[in-house]
N, C-alpha and C positions, 0 to 999 in steps of 0.2 A: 945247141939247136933246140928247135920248140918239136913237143912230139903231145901226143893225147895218151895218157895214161889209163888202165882201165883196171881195178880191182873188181873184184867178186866172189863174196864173201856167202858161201853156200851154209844156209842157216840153219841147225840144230843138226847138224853133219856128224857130230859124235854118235849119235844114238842109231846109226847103219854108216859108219867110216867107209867100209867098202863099199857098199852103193853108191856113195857120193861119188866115191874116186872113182870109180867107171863112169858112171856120168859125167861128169869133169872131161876124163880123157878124151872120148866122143864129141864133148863140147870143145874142148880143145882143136881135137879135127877140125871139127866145122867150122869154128871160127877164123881159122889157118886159110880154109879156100873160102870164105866169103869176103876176108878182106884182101887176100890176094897181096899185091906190090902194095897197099897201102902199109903194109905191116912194116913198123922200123924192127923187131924182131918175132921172132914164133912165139905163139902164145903158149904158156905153162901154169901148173898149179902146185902149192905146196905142199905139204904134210898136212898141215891143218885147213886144208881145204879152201883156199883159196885162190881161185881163180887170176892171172895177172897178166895184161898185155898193154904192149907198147906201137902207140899208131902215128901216122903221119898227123901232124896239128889240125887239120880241113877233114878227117876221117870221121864217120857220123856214129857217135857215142852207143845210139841204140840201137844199129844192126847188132850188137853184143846184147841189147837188152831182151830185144825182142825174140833172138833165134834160141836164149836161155830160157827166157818165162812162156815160151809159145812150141817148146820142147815136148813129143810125146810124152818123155819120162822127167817131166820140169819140176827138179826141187826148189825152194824157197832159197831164194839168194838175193845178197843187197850188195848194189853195184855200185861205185865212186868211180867216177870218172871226170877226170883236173887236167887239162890244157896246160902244157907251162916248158918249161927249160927242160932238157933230161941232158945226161953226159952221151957222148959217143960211147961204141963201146963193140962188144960180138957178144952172141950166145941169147938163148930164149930173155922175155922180159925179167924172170924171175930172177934174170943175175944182172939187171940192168939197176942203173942208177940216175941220181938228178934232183933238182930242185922240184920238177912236180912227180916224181912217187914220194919224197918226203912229206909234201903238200896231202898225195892221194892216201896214206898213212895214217895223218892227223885227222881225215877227212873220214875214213872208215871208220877211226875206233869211235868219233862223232858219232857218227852213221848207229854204230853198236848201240851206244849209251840212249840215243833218242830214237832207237827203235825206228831210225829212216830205212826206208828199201831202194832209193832212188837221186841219188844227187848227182850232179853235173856241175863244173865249174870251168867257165872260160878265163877268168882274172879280170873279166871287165863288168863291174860293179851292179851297174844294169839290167844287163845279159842276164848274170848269175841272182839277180831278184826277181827277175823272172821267171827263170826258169823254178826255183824254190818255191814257186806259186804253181808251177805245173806238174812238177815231176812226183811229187807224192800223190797227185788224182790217179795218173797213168800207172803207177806201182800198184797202186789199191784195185783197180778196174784189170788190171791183168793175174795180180793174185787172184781174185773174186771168180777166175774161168773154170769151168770143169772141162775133163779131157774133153770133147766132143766143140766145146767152144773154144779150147787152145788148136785143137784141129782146124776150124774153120777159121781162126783168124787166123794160123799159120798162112793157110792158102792166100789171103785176103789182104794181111798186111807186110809179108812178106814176099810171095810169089805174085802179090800184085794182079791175083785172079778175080772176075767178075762173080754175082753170083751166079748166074746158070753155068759158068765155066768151072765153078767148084759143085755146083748140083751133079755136073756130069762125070766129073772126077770122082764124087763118090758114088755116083749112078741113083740119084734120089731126085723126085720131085723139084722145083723149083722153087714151091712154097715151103717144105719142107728147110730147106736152106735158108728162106726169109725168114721163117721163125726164129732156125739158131742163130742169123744174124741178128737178128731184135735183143736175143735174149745174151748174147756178146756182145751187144753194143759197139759192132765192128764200125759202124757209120761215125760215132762218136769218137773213139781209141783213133781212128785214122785224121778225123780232123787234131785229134791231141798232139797224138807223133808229127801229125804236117807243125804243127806251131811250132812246137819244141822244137823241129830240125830250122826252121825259119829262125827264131832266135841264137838259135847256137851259131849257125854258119853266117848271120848278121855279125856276128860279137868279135868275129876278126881271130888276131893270135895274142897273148899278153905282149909281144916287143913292140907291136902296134905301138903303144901307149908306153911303154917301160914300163908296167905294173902287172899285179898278180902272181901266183903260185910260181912262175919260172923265173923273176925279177931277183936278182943278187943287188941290196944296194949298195 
């Protein structure tokens, strides 16, 4: 079956293990009720700090991106996430198997070596050169937030709030708010995310085509 694999690779995690792994676990929650029934298993982390879930093929990559790097307590992590074949199976993603977490594997230790924070891959050739054009601008523009601007784009890109409907959530000014959206560049990050989700959910599933990371030939 075609499923969306999700790695996340929490970066320089040796040097506070334990912080990590609490924040992990918390992230792990969260991600458990935001994707809901899309999940083909719960999501889990390992010893060495790595984040890993298994989603429906059509399930959208960066609600895991954005709810990690837009985190009150958001540590630096680089996420892979391969579209492709997986095996049936039971139990969280971390005992799951398939042709795209082998794929999402090769894709991270990549990730590692070129110092990426952000790739995406559907298996259709295209898709996945464009997105290679977009997804390291969004990585860069969400590392670059200080808390106070992962605050307000949490509100903004994920609850989908107005500015005076986040001005009033944190009880400030109006302009106040337009400032820190200027200065997060929520107006920009939000046309980003809209492209990226338009290309990914454009790009179909690899059996479309017979090709890509879930493709056995």
């Amino acid at each position: 079956m075609q499923g969306l694999v999700l790695f996340g690779d929490v970066v320089g995690s040796r040097r506070d293990s334990s912080a990590a792994a609490e924040w992990l676990r918390h992230l792990v929650e969260e991600l458990d009720q935001a994707y809901g029934e899309q999940r083909l298993a719960p999501f889990g982390f390992t010893q060495g700090d790595e984040l890993q879930g298994l989603l429906v093929a059509d399930a959208d990559p960066l609600v895991a991106v954005l709810h990690a790097d837009l985190s009150p307590a958001a540590r630096p992590i680089r996420w892979v996430c391969v579209k492709g074949g997986v095996d049936t199976g039971e139990g969280p993603a971390t005992q799951r198997t398939g042709q795209a977490f082998l794929a999402a594997r090769d894709a991270i230790e990549a990730a590692r070596a070129g110092h990426d924070r952000l790739v995406i891959r559907t298996g259709q050739p295209e898709a996945d050169e464009l997105l290679a054009g977009m997804t390291p601008a969004l990585a860069d523009m969400l590392e670059g937030l200080t808390p106070r601007q992962r605050a307000v784009g949490r509100m903004a890109l994920i609850e989908g709030l107005r500015q005076s409907e986040v001005a009033d959530r944190l009880g400030v000014r109006r302009a106040t708010i337009s400032v820190s959206f200027g200065r997060a560049k929520v107006q920009t990050l939000q046309r980003l995310v809209a492209a990226i989700r338009k290309v990914y959910s454009s790009a179909g599933t690899p059996s479309d085509s017979g090709e890509g990371p879930g493709h056995l030939p």
